[in-house]
Every structure is written in C-alpha cells, then in structure tokens.
NUPALUM-216350 format. One line per 8 residues: number of its first residue (from 1); for each residue y, z, x of N, C-alpha, C, O. Coordinates in Angstrom, 3 decimals. Last residue first. Example, Ala and Ser with C-alpha at 12.3 -4.5 7.8 and 13.67 -1.06 7.14 Angstrom:
BEGIN
2> -2.250/7.080/12.850/-1.060/7.140/13.670/0.030/7.870/12.900/1.138/8.039/13.409 ~ -5.690/7.800/13.190/-4.500/7.800/12.300/-3.300/7.800/13.200/-3.319/8.465/14.236
This chain:
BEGIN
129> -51.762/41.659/11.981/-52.225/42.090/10.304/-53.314/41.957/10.047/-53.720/42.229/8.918 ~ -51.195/42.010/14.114/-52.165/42.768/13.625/-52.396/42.708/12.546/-53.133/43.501/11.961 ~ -51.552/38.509/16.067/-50.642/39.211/15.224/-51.966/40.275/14.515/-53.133/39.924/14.336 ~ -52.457/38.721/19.613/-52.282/37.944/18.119/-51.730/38.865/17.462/-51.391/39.935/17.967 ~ -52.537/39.121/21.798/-51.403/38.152/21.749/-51.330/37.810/20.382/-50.562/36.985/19.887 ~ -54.330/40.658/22.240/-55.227/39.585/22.113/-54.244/38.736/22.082/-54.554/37.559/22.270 ~ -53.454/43.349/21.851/-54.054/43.046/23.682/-53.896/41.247/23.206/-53.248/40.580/24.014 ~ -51.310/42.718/19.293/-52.026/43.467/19.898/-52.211/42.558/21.077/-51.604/41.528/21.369
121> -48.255/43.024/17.831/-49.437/41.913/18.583/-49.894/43.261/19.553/-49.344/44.187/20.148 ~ -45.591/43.057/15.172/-46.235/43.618/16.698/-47.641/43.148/16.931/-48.198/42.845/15.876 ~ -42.761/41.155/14.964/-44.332/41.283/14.474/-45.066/41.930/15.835/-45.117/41.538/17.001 ~ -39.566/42.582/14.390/-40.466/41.735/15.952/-42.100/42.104/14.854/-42.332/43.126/14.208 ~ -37.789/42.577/11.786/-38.822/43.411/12.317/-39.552/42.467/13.165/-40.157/41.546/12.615 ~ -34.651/42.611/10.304/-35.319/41.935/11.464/-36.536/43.075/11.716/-36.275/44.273/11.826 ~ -32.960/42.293/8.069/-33.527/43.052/8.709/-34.679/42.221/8.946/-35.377/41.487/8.247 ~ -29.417/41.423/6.738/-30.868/41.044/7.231/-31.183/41.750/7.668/-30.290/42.493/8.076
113> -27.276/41.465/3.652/-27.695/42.106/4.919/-29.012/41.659/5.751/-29.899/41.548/4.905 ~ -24.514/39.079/3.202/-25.719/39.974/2.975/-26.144/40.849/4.073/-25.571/40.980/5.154 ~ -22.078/38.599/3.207/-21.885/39.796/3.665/-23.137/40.131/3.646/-23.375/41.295/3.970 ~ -21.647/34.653/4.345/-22.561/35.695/3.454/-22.295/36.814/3.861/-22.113/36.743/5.076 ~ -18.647/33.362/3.879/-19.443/33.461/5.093/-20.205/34.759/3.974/-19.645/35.492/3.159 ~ -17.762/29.657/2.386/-18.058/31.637/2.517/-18.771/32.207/3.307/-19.776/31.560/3.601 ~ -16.387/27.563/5.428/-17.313/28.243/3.720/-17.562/29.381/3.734/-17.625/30.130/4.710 ~ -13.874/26.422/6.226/-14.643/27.218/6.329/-15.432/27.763/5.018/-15.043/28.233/3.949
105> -11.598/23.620/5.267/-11.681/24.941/5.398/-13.307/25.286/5.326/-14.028/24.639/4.566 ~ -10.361/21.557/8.913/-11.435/21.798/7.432/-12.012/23.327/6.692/-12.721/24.095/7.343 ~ -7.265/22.079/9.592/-8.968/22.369/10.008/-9.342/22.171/8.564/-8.831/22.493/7.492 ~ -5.035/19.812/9.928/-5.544/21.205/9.124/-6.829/21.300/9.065/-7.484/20.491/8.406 ~ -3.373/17.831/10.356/-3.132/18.674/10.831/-3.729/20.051/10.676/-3.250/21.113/11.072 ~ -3.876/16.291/7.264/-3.657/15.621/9.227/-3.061/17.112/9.554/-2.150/17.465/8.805 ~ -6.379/17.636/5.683/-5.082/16.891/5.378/-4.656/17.150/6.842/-5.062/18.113/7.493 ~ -9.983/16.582/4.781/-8.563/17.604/4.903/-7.597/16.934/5.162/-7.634/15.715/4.997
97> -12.705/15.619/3.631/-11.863/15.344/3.498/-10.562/16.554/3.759/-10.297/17.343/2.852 ~ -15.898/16.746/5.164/-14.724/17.209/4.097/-13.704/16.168/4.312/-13.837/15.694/5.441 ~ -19.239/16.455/5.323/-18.292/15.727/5.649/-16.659/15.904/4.657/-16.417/15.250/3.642 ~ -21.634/19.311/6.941/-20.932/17.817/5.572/-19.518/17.612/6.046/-18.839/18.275/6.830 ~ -21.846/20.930/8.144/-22.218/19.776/8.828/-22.107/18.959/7.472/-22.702/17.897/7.288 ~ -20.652/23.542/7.414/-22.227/23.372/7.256/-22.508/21.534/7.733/-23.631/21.091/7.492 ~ -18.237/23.492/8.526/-19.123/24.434/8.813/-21.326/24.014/8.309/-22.477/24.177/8.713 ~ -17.700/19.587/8.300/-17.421/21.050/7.847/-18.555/22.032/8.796/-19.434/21.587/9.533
89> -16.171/17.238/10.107/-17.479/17.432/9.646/-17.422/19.333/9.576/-17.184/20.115/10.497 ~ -13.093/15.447/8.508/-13.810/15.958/9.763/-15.621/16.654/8.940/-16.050/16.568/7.789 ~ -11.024/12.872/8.022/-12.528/13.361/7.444/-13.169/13.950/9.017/-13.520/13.395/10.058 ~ -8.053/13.040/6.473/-8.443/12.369/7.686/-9.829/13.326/7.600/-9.719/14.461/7.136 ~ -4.635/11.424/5.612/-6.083/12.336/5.492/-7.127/12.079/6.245/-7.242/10.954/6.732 ~ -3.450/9.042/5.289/-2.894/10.707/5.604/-3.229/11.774/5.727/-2.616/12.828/5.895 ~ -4.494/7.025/4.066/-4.645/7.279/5.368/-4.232/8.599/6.198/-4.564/9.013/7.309 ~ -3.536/6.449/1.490/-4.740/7.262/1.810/-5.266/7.565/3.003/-6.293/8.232/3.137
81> -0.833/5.568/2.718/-0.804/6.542/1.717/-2.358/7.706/1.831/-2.459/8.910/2.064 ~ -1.795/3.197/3.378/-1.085/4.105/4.061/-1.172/5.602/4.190/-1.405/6.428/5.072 ~ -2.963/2.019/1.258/-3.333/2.758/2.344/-2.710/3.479/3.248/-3.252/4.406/3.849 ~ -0.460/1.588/0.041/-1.450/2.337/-0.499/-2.397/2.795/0.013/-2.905/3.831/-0.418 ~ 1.210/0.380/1.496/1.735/1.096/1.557/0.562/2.286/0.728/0.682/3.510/0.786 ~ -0.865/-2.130/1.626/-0.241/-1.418/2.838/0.263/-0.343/2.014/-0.796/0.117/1.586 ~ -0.240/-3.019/-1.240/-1.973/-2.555/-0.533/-1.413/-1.558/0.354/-1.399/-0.360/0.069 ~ 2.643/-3.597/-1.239/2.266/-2.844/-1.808/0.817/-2.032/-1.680/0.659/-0.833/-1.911
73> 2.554/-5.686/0.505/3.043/-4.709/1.202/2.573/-3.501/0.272/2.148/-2.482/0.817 ~ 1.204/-7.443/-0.288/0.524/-6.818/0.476/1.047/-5.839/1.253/0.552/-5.250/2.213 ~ 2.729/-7.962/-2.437/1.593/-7.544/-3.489/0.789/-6.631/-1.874/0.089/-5.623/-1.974 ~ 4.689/-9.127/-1.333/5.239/-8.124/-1.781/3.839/-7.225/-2.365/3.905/-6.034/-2.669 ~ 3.558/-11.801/-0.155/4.051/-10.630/0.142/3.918/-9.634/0.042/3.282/-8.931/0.828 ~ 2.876/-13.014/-2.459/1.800/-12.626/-1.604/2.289/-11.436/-1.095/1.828/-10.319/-1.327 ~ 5.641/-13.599/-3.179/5.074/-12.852/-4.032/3.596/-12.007/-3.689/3.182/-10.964/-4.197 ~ 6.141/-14.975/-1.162/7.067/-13.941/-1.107/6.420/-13.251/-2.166/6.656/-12.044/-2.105
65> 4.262/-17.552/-1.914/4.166/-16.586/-0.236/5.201/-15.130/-1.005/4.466/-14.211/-1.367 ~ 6.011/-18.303/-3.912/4.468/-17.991/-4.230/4.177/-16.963/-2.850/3.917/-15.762/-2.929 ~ 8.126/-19.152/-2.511/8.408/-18.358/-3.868/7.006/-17.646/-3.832/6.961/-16.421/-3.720 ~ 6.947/-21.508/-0.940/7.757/-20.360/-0.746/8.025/-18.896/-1.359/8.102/-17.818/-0.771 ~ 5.688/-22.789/-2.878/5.094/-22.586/-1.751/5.712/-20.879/-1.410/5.267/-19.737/-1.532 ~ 8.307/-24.172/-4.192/7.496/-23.097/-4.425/6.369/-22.497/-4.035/5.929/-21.624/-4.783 ~ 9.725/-25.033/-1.764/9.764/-23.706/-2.284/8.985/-23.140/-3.249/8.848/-21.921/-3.345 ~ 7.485/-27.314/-1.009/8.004/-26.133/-0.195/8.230/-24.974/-1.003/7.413/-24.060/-1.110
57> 8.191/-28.677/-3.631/6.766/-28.146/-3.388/6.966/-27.027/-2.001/6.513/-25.890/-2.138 ~ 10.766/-29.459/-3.135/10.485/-28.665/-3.963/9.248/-28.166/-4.106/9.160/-27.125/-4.756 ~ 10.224/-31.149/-0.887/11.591/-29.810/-0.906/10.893/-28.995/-2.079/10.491/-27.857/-1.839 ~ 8.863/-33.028/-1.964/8.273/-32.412/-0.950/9.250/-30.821/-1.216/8.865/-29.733/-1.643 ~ 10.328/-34.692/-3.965/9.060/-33.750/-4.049/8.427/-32.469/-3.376/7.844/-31.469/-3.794 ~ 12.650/-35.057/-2.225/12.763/-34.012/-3.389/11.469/-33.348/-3.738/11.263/-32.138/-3.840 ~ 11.237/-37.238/-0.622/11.474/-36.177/-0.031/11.873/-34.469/-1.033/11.573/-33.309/-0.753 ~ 10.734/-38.876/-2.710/9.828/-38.258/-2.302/10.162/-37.279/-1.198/9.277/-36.485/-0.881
49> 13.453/-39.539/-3.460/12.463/-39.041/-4.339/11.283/-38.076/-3.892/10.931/-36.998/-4.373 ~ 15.607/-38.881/-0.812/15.127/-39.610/-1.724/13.766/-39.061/-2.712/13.223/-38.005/-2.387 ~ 18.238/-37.364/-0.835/17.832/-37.507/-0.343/16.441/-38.588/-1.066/16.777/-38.994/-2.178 ~ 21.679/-37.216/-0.511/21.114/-38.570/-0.424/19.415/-38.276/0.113/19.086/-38.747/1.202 ~ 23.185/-34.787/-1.479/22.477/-35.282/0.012/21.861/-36.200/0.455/21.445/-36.237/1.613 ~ 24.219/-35.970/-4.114/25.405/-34.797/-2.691/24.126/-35.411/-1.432/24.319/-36.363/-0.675 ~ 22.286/-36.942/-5.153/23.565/-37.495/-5.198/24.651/-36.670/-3.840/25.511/-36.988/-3.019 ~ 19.559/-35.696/-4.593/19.608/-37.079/-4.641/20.967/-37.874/-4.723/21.025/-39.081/-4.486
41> 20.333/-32.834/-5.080/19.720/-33.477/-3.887/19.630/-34.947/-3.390/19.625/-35.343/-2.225 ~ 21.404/-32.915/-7.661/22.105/-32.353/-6.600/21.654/-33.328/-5.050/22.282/-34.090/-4.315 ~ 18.917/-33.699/-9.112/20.102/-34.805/-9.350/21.288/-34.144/-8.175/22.115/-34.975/-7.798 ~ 17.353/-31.661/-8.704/16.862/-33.148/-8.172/17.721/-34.134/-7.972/17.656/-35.080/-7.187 ~ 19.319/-29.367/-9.667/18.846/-29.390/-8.157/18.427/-30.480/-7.867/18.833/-30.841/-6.762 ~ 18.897/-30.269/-12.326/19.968/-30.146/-11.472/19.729/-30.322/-10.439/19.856/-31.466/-10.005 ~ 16.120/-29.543/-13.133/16.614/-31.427/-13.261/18.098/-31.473/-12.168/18.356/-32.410/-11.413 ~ 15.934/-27.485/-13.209/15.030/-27.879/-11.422/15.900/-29.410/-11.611/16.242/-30.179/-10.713
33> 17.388/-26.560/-14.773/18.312/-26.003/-12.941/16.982/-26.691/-12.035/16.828/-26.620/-10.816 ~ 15.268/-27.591/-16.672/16.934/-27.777/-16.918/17.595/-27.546/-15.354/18.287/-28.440/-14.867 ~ 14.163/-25.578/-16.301/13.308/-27.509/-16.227/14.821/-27.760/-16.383/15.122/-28.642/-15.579 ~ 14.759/-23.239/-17.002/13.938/-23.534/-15.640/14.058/-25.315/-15.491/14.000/-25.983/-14.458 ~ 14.861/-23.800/-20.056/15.977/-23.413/-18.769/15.566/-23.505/-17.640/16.413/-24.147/-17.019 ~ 12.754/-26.816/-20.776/13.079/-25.184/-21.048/14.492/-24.775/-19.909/14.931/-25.575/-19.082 ~ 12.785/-29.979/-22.871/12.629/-29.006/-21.573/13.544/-27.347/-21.648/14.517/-26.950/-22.289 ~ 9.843/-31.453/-24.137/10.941/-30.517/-24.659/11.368/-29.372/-23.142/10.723/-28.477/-22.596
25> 9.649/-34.625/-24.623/9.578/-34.047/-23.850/11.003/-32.382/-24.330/12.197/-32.294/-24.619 ~ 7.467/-36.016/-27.642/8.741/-35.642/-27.179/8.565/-34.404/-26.002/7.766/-33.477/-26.127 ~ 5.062/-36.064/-29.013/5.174/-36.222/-27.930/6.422/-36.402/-27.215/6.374/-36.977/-26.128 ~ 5.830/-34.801/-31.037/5.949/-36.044/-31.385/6.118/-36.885/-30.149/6.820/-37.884/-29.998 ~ 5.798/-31.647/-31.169/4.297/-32.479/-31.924/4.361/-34.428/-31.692/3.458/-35.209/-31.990 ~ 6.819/-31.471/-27.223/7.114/-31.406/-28.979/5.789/-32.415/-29.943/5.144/-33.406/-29.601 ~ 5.643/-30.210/-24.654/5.880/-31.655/-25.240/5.878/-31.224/-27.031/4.981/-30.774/-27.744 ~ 7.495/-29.541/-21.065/6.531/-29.437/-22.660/6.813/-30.324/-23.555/7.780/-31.085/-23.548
17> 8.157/-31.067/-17.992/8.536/-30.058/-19.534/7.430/-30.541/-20.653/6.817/-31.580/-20.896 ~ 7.894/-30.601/-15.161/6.978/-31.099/-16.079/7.468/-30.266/-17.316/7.217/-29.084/-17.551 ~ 9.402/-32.837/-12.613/9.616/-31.325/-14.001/8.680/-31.926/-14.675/8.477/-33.124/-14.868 ~ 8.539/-34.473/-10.897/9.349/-33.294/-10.018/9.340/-32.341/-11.363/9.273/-31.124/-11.189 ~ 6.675/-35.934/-11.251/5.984/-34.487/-10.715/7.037/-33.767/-10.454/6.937/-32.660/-9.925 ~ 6.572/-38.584/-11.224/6.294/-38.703/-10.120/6.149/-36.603/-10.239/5.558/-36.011/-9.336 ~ 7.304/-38.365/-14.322/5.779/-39.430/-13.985/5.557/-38.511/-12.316/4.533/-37.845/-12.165 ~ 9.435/-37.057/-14.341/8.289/-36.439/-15.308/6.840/-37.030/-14.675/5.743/-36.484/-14.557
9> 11.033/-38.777/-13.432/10.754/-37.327/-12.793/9.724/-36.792/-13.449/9.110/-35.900/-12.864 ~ 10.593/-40.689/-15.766/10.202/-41.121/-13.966/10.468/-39.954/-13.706/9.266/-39.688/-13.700 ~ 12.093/-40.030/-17.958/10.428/-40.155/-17.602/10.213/-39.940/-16.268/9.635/-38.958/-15.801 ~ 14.375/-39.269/-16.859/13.946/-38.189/-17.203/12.510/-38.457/-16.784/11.818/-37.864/-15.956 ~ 15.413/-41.926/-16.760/15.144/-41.478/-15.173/14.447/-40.087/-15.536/13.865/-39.590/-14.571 ~ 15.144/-42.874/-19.265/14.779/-43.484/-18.267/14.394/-42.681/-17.176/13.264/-42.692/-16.689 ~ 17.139/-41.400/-20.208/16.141/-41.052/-20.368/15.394/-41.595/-20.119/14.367/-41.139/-20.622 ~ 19.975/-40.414/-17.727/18.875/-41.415/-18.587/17.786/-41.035/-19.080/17.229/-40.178/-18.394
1> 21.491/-37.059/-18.247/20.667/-37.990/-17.486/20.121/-39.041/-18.438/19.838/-38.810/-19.614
C-alpha cells in the first residue's frame, strides 16, 4: 500500500499501529489482515471509507458481545450449578442446606431420661412448699 493511504487509515481510525522511537508506524499481524480486509472491502465491494469504518466497528462490537456471551454463559452455568440445592428449615427450625430430593437430616434425638413430678397444691390452689 501507499504510504499515503497507510496515514489516512491511520487518521480516519480504520488501524491504529504502534509507533517506533521515530514516530514510525509499526504494524503488528492483526493491523496487517485489518489493512487487508479495508483494501478487500474498498476494491472487490466498492465500499467506501466510511462505510469500512462502520463494518468494522460492527464487528468488533460483535467480537466483544460473543465474549459477553460466553462470560454469561459461564455465571449461568455456575448458578446453575448452585442451584441444585435447595434450603429447607431443619428439626430445630434452622435453616440447612440439602440436596434436591433429600429431607434435611434430623438432629440427634436425646436418650436422656426426664422425670416429671405434677407440684401438689393444697385447698388454697397454691403450691405446698
């Protein structure tokens, strides 16, 4: 390409390549297949500058969404994941975490022993002690 027409893609935004200590434009492999694609678009499809801008701000629009994507399928699939469980309220009225299909397990049940004595009450309804 001219190095004429290099600036002018450089001025209007379609590649922005890096710049050597001598303000020389230094372009990388990426900046190299976007200069293709501008010179594709502008000679096979006639399209014009500012429509190239646009095309190419789309995809990476595009590119950027598919990466949104993939980051919310990954959340999703992590809830998902913690969703497989499911919080019922235990024997003593706290709150357990168990697994979908499975009672919350039961707490030790005490073998102690109790003894019960009724307080005996005299005529007066009151207690004799």
């Amino acid at each position: 390409m001219h190095p004429q027409t290099l600036r002018q893609y450089d001025r209007l935004g379609l590649v922005s390549p890096s710049r050597a200590r001598g303000r020389g434009r230094r372009y990388s492999v990426r900046d190299i297949a976007q200069l293709r694609e501008v010179q594709r678009l502008s000679q096979e499809d006639g399209v014009n500058l500012a429509g190239i801008k646009r095309i190419l701000e789309l995809e990476n629009q595009v590119t950027a969404m598919g990466r949104r994507i993939e980051a919310l399928e990954a959340e999703i699939d992590l809830v998902r994941q913690q969703a497989r469980r499911i919080f019922a309220a235990g024997m003593a009225g706290d709150i357990v975490a168990t697994p979908v299909g499975k009672r919350p397990p039961s707490p030790q049940r005490s073998t102690a022993l109790v003894v019960w004595r009724p307080e005996r009450t005299g005529r007066t309804g009151r207690s004799a002690r």
